[in-house]
N, C-alpha and C positions, 0 to 999 in steps of 0.2 A: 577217652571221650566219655566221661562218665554223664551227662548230661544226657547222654542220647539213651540210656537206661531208667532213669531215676523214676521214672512215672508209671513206665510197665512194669515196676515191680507192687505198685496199689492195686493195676489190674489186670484183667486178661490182654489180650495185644489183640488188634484190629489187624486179622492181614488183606491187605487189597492185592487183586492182579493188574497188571496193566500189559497190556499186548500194544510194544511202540512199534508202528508201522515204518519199518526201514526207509520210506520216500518221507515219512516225518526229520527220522534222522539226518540223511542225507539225499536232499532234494535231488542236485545237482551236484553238491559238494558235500561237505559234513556243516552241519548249523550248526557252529558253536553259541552264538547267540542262546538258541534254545536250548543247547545242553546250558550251559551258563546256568537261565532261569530253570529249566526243570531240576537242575542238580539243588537249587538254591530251596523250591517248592519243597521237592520229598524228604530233604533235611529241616524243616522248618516242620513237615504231618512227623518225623520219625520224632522229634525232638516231643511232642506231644502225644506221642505212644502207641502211633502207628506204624507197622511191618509192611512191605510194599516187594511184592514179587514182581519182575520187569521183563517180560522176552521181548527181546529183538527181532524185527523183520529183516530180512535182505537187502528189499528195495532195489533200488537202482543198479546198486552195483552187481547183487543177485541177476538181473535180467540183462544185464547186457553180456558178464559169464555165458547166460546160457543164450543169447542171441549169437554170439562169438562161436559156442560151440555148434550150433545150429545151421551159423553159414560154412563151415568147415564138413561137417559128417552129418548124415542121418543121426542124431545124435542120440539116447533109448532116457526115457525117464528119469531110470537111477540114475542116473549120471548127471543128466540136467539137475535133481532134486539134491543131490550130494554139491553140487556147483552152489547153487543158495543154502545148501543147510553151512556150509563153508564161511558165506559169506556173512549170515545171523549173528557165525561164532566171531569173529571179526569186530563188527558192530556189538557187540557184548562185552566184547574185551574192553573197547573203550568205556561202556557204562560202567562196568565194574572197576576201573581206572579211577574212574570222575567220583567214584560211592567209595572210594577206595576205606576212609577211616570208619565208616558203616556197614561197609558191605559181608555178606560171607565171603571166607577169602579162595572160591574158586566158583567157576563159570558151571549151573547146570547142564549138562549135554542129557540127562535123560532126567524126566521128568517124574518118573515112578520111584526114584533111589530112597532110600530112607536119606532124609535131610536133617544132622543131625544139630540144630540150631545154639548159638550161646544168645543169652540175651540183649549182647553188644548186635549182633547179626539182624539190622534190621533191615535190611536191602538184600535179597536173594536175586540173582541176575541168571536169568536161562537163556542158550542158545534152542538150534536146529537140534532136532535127534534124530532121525532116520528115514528114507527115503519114502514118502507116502505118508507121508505126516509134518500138516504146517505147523508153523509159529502160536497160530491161534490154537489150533489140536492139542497142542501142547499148554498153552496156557489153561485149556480146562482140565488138561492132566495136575496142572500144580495146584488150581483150585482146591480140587479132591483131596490132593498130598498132602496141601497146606492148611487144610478147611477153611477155605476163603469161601464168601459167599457170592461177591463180587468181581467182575473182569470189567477192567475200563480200557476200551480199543481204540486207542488214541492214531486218526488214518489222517487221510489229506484231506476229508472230506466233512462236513460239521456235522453231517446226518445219513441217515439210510434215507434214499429218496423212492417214492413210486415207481422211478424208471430211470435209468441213467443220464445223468444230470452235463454229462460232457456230450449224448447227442439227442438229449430232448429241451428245450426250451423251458417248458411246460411241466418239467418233473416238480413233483411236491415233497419237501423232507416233511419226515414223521419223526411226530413226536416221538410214539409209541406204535409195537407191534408184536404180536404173539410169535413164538416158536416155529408155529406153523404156519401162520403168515409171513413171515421172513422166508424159511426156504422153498414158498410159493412164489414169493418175488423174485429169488436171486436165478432159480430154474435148471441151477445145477446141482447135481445129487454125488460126484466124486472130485476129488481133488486132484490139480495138476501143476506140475511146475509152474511158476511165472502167474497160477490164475490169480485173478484181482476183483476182487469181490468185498463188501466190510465185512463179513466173516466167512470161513470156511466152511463149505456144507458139511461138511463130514463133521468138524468142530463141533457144528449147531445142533446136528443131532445129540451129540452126547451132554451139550451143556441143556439141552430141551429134560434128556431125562433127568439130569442132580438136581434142575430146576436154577440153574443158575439165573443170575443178573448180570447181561453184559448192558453196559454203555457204550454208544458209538459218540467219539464225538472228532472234532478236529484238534490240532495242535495248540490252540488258544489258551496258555496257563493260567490266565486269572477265570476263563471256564472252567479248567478242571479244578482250580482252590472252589468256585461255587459248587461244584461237586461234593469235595469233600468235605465241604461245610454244611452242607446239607441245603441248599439255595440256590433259587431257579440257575438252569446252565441249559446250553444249545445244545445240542444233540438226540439221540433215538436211544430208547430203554427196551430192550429187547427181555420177555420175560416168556 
């Protein structure tokens, strides 16, 4: 596939993260539709000499695992967090399927490894790594690896709202909000199985000090092309 090379070798490579929110992937069932066009999207930015790191959320299938073990046993953290880091790697497997003639040819499970890239490799695809550390945790772990400057958190949701949008009427999405206005709003300070939140607080803290740029936005793919085009797009810029 030599085409998907030819232009990074004029320049340095742009690598973006993207954190796909597992209830993006599969709502209900698996959205082929949307893999369909997002596979179509990140082969169209790779072809123009963009790298694109991609972790997987759980999602659905993640929480019902651990509802399942829930109603059975007292069931203890690790166990519930091993259930969805389980279920990430799953949902990964498929992305790296779908990225197959772009992608590196194996699934990250920890995010600090030396990743030793060719410059065919422009889809890295990461699961779950270990019990006490989400999807998001880990996307600003690959940031740092990969020296990305940017995380795009692609959820169900187009924005970070003032207050929760499924039980207030009245909530308002933000455009924009600091570090430390974000984990004033979300009001949790640790992470736990199943939490649902558009980022992780434990995440935030760490992407607060590299100073990263997350985007929140929803699954809408001609949004996220105005993203990477550089033109207006819905969602919250967290800085």
């Amino acid at each position: 596939m030599m085409f998907l090379i030819n232009m990074a070798a004029a320049r340095k490579v742009e690598t973006i993260i993207i954190s796909l929110g597992g209830s993006v992937l599969a709502p209900a069932q698996i959205d082929v539709d949307f893999l369909h066009g997002f596979r179509q999207l990140i082969l169209k930015f790779v072809h123009d000499g963009y790298r694109f790191a991609i972790i997987c959320g759980g999602g659905k299938t993640a929480r019902e695992y651990q509802n399942a073990a829930r109603k059975v046993v007292n069931a203890v953290h690790e166990d519930l967090d091993w259930l969805g880091i389980h279920a990430t790697r799953l949902n990964a497997h498929l992305l790296r399927t779908i990225f197959r003639e772009a992608a590196y040819p194996r699934v990250i499970k920890n995010p600090n490894e030396k990743i030793k890239l060719k410059a065919s490799d422009r889809v890295v695809v990461a699961a779950g790594w270990k019990p006490g550390r989400s999807t998001d945790y880990i996307a600003t772990l690959l940031a740092k690896n990969l020296g990305a400057r940017t995380v795009i958190n692609i959820t169900n949701t187009d924005h970070v709202y003032d207050k929760d949008p499924t039980k207030f009427s009245d909530a308002r999405p933000l455009r924009q909000i600091s570090w430390k206005g974000f984990r004033k709003l979300i009001g949790v300070t640790k992470w736990s199985p199943g939490l649902n939140t558009p980022f992780d607080p434990v995440a935030a803290r760490v992407a607060e000090k590299m100073r990263l740029k997350v985007v929140v936005m929803g699954k809408d793919l001609r949004n996220l092309e105005g993203f990477l085009v550089g033109k207006g797009f819905r969602g919250t810029t967290i800085t």
